[in-house]
VODO-117138 format. One record per atom (N, C-alpha, C, O): residue in one letter; y, z, x. Coordinates in steps of 0.2 Angstrom, whole numbers, plus 5000, padded with zeros to 4 digits. Each point is the difference from the previous one (the first is absolute). Last residue first. Layout:
<atoms>
AYZX/...
</atoms>
This chain:
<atoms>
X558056445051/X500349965002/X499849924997/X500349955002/X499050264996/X500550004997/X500349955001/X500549994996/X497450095016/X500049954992/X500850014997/X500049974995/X499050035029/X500850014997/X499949994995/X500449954998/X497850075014/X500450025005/X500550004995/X500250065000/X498549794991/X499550065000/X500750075005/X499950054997/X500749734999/X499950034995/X499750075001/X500250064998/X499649815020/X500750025000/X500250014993/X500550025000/X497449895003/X500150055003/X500850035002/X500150065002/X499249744984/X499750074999/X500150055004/X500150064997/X500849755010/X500350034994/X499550054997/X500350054998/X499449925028/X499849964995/X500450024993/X500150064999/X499949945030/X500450034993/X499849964993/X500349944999/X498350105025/X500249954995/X500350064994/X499850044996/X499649985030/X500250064994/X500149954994/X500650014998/X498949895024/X499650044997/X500150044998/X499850065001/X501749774998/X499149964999/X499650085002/X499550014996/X502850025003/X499849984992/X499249995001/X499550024997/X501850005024/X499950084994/X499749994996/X499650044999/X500249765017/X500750004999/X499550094997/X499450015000/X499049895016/X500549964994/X500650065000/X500250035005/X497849885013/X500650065000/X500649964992/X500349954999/X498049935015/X499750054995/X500450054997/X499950044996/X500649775019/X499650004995/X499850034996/X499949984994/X501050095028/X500649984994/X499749974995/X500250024995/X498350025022/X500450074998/X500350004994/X500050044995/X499549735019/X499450044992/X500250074996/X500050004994/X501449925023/X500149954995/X499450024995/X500050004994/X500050095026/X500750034996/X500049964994/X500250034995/X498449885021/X499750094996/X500550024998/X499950044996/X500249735015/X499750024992/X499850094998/X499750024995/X502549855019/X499650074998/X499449994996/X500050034994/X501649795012/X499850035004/X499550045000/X499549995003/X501549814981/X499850075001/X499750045005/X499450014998/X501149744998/X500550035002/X499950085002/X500350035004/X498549794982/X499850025004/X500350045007/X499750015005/X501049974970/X499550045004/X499649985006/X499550045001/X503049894986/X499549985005/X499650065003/X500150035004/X501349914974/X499950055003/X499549985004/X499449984997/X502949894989/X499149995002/X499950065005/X500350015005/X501650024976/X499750015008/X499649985000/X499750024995/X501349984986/X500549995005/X499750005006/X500349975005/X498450094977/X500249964998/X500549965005/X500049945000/X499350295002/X499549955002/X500149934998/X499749965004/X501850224994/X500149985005/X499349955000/X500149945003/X500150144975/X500649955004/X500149985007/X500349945001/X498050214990/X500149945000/X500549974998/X499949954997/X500350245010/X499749985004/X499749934999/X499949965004/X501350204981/X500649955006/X499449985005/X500349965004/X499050134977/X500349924998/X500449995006/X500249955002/X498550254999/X499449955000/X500649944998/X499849955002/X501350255001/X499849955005/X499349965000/X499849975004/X501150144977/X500649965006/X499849995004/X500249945002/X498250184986/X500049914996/X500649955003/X500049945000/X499750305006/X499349965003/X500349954998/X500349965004/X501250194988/X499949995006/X499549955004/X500049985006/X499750114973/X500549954998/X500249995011/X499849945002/X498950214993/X499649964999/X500449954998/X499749955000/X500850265009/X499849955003/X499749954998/X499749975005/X501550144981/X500449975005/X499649975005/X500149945003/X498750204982/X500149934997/X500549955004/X499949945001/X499350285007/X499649934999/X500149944998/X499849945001/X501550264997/X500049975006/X499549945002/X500149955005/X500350194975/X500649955000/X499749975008/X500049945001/X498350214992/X500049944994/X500649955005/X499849945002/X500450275006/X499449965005/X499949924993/X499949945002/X501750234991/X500249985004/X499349965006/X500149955003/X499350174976/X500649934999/X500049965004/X499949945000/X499250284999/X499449945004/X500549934999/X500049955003/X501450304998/X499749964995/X499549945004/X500249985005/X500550285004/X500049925000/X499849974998/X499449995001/X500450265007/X500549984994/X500149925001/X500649995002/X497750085011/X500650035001/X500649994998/X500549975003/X497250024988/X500150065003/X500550005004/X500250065002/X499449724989/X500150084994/X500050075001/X500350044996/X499149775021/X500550004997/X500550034993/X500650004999/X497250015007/X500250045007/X500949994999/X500450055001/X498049834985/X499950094999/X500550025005/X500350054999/X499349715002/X500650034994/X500050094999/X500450044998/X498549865018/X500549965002/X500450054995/X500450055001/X497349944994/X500150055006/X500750015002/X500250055003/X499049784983/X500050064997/X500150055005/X500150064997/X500049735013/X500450004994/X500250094995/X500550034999/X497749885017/X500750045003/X500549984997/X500550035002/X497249944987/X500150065004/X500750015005/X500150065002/X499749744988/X499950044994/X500150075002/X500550044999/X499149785018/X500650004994/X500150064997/X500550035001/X497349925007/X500450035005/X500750004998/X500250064999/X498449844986/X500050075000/X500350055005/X500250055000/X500149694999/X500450054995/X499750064998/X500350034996/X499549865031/X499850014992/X500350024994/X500350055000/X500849865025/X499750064994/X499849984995/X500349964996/X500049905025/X500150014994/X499850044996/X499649994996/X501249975032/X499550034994/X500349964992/X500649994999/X500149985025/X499949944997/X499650034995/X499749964996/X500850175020/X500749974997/X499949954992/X500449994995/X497750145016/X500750045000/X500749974996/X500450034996/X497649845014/X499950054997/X500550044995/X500149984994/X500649925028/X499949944995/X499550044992/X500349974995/X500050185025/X500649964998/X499949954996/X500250034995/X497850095012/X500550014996/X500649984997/X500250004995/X497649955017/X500349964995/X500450034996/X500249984995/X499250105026/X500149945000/X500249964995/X500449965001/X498750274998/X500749975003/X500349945003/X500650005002/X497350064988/X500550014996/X500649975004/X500349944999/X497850065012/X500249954997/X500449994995/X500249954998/X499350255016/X500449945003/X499749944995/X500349955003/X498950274994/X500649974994/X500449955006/X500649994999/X497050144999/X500249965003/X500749964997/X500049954996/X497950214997/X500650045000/X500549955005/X500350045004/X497549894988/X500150045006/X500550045001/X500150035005/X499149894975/X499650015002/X500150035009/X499750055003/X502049894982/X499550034996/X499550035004/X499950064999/X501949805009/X500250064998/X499650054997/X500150065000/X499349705002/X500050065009/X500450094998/X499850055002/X499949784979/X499350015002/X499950045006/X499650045001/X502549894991/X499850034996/X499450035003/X500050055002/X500949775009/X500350065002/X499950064995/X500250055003/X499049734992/X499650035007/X500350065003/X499750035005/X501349864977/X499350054997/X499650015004/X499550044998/X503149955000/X499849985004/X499150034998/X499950064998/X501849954986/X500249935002/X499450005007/X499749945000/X500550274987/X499749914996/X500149975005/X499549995003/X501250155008/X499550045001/X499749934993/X499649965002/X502650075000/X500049985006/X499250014999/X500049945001/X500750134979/X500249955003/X499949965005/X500049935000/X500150294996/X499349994996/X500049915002/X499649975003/X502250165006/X499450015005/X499349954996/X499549985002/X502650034987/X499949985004/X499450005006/X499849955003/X500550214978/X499849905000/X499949965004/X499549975002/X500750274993/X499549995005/X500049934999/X499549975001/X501450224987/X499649944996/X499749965007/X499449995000/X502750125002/X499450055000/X499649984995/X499950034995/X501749825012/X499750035006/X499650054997/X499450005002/X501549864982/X499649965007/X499750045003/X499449995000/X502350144991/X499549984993/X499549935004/X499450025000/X502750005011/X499750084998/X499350014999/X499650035003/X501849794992/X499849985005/X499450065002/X499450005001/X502050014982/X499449964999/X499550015004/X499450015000/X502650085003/X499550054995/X499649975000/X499450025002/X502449855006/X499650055006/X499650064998/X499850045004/X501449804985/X499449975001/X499650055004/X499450005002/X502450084987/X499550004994/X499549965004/X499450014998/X502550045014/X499650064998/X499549984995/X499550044998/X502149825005/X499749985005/X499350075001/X499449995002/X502249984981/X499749974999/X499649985006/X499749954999/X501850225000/X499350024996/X499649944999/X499550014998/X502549985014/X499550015002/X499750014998/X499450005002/X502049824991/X500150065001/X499450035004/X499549965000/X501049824995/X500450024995/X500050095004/X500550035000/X498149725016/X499950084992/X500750024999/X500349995005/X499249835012/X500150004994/X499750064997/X499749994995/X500650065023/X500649944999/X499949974995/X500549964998/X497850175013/X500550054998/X500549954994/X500050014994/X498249875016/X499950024992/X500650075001/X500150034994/X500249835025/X500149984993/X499950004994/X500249974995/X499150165026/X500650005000/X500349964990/X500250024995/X497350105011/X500349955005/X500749994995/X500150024994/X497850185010/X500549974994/X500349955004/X500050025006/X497650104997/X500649965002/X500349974995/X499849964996/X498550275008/X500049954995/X500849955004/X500550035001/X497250145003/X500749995003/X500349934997/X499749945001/X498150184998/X500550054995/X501049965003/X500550024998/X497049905009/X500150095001/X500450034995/X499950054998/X499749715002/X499550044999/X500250084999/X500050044995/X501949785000/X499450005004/X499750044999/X500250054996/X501649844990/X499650065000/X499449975007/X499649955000/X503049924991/X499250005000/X499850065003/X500450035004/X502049804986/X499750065003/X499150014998/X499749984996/X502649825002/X499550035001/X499650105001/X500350045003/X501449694997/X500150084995/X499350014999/X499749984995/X500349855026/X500450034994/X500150074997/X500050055004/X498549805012/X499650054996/X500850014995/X499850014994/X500649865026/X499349994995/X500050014995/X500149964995/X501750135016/X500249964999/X499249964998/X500149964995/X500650295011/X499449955001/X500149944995/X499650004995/X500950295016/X500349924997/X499549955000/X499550005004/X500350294995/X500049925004/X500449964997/X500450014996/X498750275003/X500649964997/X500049945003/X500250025006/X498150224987/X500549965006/X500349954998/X500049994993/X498850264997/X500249914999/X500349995006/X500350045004/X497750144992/X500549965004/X500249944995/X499649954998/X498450265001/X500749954998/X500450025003/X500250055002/X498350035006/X499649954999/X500349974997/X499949945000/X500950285008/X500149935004/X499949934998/X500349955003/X499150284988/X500649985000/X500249925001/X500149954997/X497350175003/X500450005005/X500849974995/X499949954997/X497850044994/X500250085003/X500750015005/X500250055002/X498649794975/X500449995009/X500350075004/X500550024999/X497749914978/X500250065003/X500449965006/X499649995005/X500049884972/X499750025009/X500450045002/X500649994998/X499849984981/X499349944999/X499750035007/X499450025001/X503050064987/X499749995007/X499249984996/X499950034995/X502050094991/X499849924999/X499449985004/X499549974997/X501550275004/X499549984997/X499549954999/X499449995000/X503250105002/X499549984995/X499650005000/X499849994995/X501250055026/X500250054996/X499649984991/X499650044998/X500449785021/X499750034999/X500150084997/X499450035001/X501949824994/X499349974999/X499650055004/X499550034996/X502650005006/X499950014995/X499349974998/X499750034995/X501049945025/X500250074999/X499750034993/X499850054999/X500649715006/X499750025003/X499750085002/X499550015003/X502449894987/X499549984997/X499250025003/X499650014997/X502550065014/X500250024993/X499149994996/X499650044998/X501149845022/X499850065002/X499750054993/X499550045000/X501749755000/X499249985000/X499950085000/X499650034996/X502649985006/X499849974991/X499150005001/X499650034997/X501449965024/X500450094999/X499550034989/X499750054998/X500349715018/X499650034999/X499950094998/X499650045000/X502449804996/X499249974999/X499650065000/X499950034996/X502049985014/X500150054994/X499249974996/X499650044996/X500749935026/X500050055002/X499950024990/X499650044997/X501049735009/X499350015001/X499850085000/X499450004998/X502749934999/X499749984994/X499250005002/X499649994995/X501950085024/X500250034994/X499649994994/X499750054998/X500049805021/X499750065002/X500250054993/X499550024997/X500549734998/X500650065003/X499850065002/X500150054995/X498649705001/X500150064998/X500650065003/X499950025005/X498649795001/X500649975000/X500650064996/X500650015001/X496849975012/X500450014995/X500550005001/X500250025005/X498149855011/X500250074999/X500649984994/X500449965000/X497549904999/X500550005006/X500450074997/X499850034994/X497849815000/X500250074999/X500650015004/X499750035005/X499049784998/X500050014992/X500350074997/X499950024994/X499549905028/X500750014999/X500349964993/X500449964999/X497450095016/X500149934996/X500849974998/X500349954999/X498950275008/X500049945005/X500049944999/X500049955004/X500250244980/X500650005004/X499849945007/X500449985004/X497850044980/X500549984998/X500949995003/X500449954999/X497650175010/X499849924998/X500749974997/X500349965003/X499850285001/X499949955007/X500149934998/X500549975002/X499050164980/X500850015001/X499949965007/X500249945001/X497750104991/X500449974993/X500549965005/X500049955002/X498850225008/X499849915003/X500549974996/X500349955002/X499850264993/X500450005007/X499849935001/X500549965003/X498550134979/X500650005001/X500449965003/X500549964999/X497350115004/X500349934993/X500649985001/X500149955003/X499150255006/X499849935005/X500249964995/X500449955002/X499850264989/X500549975003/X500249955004/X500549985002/X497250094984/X500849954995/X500750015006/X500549975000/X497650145009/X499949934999/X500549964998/X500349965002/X499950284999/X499949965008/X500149924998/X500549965002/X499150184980/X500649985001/X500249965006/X500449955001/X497150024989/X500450085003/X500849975003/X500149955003/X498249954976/X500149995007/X500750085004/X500550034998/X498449944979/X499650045003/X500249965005/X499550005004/X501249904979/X500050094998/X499950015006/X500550025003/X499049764997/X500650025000/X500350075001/X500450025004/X497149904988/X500450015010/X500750005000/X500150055004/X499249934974/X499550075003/X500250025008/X500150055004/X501149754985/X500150064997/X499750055002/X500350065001/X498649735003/X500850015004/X500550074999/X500550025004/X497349904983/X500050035008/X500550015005/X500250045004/X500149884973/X499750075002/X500050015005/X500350045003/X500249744995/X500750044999/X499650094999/X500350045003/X498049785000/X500649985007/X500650094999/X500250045005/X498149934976/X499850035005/X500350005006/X499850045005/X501049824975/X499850085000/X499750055005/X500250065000/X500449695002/X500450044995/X500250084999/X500550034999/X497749865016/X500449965002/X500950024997/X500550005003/X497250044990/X499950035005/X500949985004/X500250045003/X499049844978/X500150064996/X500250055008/X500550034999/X499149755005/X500550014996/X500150084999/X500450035003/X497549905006/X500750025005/X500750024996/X500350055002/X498049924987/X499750045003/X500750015003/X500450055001/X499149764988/X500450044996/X500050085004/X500350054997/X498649775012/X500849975000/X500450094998/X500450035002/X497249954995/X500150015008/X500950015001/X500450045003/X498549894978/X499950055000/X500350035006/X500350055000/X499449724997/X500550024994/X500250085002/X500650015000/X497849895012/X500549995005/X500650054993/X500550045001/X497349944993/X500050065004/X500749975003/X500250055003/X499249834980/X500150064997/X500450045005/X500450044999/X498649725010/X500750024997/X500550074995/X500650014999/X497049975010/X500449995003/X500750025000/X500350045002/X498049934980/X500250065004/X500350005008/X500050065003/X499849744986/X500250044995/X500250045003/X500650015002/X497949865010/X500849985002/X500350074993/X500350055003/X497549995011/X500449984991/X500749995002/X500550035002/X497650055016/X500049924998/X500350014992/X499749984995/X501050215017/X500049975004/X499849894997/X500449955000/X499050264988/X500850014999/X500349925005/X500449964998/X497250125002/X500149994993/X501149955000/X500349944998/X498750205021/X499849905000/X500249994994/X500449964999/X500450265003/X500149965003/X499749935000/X500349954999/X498450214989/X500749994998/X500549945003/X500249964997/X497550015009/X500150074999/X500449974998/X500149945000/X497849944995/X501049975005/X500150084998/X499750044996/X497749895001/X500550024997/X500750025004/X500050055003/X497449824999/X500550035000/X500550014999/X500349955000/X497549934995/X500250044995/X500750055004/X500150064997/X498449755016/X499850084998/X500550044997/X500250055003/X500349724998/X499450014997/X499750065000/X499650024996/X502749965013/X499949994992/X499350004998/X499950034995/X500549975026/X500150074998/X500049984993/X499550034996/X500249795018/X499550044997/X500150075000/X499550045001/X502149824998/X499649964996/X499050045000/X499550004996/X502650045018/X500350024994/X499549984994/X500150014994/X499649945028/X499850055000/X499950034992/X499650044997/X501049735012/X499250034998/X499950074998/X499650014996/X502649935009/X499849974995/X499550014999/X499850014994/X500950045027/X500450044991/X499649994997/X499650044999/X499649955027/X500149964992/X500350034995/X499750054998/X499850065023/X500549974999/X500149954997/X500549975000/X498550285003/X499749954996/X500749955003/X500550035001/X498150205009/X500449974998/X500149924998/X499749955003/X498850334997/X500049904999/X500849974999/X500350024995/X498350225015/X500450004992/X500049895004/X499849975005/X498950314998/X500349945001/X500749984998/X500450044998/X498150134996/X499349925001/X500649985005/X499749975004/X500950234983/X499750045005/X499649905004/X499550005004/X502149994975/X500050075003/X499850045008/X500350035004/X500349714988/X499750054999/X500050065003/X500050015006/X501549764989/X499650055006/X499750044994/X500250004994/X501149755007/X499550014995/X499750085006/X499649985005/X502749864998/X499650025002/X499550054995/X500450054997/X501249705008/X499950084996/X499450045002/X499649965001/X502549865012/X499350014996/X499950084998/X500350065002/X501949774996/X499750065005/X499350004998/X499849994994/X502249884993/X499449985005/X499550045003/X499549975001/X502050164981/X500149915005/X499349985000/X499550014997/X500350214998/X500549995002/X500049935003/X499749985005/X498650174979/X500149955002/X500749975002/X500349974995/X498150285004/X500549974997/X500149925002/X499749995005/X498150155001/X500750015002/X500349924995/X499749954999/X497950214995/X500549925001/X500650005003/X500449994995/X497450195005/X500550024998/X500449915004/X500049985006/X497450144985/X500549945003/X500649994998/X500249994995/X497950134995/X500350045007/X500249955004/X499950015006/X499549964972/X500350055001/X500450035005/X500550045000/X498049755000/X500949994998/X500250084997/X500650004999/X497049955017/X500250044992/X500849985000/X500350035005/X498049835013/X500650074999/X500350014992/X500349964997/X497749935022/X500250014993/X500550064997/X500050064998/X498849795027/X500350054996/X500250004992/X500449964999/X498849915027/X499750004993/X500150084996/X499650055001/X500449825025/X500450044996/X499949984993/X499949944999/X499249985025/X499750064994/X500650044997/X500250065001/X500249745016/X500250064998/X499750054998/X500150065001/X499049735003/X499850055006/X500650054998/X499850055002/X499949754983/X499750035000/X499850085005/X499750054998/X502649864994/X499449985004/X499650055000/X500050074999/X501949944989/X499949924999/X499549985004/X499749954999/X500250294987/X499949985007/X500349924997/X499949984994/X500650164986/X499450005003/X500049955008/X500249944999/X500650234979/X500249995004/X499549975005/X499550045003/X501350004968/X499249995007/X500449975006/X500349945000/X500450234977/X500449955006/X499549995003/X499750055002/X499450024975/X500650025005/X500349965003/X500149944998/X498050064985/X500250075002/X500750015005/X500250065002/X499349744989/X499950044993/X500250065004/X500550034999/X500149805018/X499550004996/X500150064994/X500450045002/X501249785017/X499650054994/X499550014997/X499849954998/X501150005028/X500049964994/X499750064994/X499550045001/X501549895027/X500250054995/X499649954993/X500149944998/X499650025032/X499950004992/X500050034994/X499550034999/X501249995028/X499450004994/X500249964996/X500549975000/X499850085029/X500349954994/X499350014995/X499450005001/X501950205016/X499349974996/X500249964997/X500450024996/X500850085025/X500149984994/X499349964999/X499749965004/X501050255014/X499749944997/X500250004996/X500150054997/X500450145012/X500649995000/X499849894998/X500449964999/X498050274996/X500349995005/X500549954998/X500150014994/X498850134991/X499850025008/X500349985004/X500150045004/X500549924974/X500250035003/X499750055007/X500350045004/X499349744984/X499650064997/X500250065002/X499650054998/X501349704993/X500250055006/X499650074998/X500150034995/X500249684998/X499750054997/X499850065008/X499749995005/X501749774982/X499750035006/X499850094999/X500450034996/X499449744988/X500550055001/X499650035009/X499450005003/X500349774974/X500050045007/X500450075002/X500550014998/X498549914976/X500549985006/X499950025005/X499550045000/X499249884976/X499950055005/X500750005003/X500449964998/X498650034974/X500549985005/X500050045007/X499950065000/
</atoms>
């Protein structure tokens, strides 16, 4: 079997039209005219075959002769097979539909795993290690974002019930770190902070930002029974913080903002996806788990049963279920014209932003686990 190919001696930047064909001892590379004087034999040891992409032509080089370019496939493939050549792994892999389909199989599960396990590690080795500086830019974008959206309005609170709020938060905070509990060193006082909103979205609610400053809103006061049971979320909440969720959180969700923080120390993409990040988290039931057990110790250190965070969940959990029935009621009553929506960035914000329950899921196991007496 012979083919055409062009053939480059590297002297100069001409193409040689040859003729490629087999013989016993090798590759016979021989002139299309007689006035080339090209007549050569090259040992298939020392002939390195580039790979076969598409259509593209292939080329046949030699170490120190040159090398030949082929743009017949099919001849060529025909006469590689007749000098006994052997497909590296790759062509191997390349011409088998089979192993093809193994290597995507494998490829898939790569990500998977890379995706489960290795998304959520790396976000926990960077989380630990972002300097307070950073978790307070979080912060600050969180709360902007949201207060200009005016998904966040000034509290409704009695300067009094706010002052004795936080007098109670102080207490926990104080004693966590006197125990020990602390996961991260916060050097400064400051880094806890409650503060107080309203927020007719968002409801009976409260949530943990990065730093340490956690927002309690108006109608989860109003509905809770007493403060220990507002004291039981604000342990949990607590437990977020020195666990580093949220930051671990905003950091899964952005993986180009993962990759900037890693390698160039770049957290403007953070910050971008934090508000929606932040709000719209869904903790893991390991991250669960961890401000749970952190929730309830801290709460045993200041004489207070985990009872009360059990009792409070469940209210808000009976609380979600009344406004999921009055809502569809209104929906049944109202045709809702979306194309009336002004805001689509407010409107996506609000997409994401669930009720307490969606990222704290009060599950009966877990309110057993919090209150087995219960």
């Amino acid at each position: 079997m012979t083919c055409h190919a062009n053939y480059y001696d590297l002297q100069s930047s001409e193409a040689y039209s040859v003729i490629l064909s087999a013989e016993p001892d090798g590759l016979r590379i021989q002139g299309d005219k007689a006035s080339d004087n090209i007549n050569m034999l090259w040992q298939m040891s020392g002939v390195h075959v580039s790979e076969r992409l598409g259509s593209a032509p292939r080329t046949l080089r030699h170490s120190n002769k040159g090398f030949c370019e082929v743009a017949d496939l099919n001849s060529l493939d025909t006469l590689l097979n007749d000098l006994n050549h052997t497909l590296n792994l790759l062509e191997l892999v390349q011409h088998s539909t089979p192993a093809m389909l193994l290597s995507v199989a494998i490829f898939i599960m790569i990500l998977g795993v890379s995706y489960l396990i290795g998304l959520p590690l790396a976000s926990k080795v960077i989380a630990m290690q972002l300097p307070q500086t950073t978790l307070k830019m979080l912060d600050n974008t969180t709360l902007e974002s949201l207060e200009t959206y005016k998904f966040l309005t000034p509290s409704k609170l009695t300067p009094q019930r706010q002052q004795a709020l936080t007098a109670e938060f102080a207490k926990l905070v104080e004693n966590s770190e006197k125990s020990g509990l602390n996961a991260v060193e916060l050097s400064h006082p400051d880094h806890y902070q409650l503060i107080y909103r309203a927020s007719e979205p968002l409801g009976a609610n409260a949530f943990a930002l990065p730093s340490g400053t956690i927002v309690m809103l108006d109608d989860l006061v109003t509905l809770s029974s007493n403060d220990n049971e507002l004291m039981g979320v604000l342990a949990h909440e607590l437990g977020h913080v020195q666990r580093r969720h949220a930051a671990r959180m905003v950091l899964q969700t952005s993986i180009v903002g993962l990759a900037a923080a890693w390698w160039l120390g770049d957290v403007s993409t953070l910050l971008a996806a934090a508000p929606a990040a932040i709000l719209g988290a869904k903790y893991s039931r390991d991250m669960e788990r961890e401000a749970d057990s952190y929730g309830v110790a801290l709460m045993q250190k200041n004489g207070l049963s985990s009872c009360y965070l059990a009792s409070m969940l469940g209210k808000l959990e009976e609380n979600f279920k009344q406004k999921q029935a009055s809502t569809a009621n209104k929906m049944n009553k109202k045709q809702i014209d979306k194309t009336k929506v002004s805001n689509h960035s407010e409107n996506k914000i609000l997409s994401q932003i669930g009720n307490y329950l969606s990222s704290h899921p009060a599950t009966p196991e877990r309110m057993k686990s919090l209150c087995p007496a219960q």
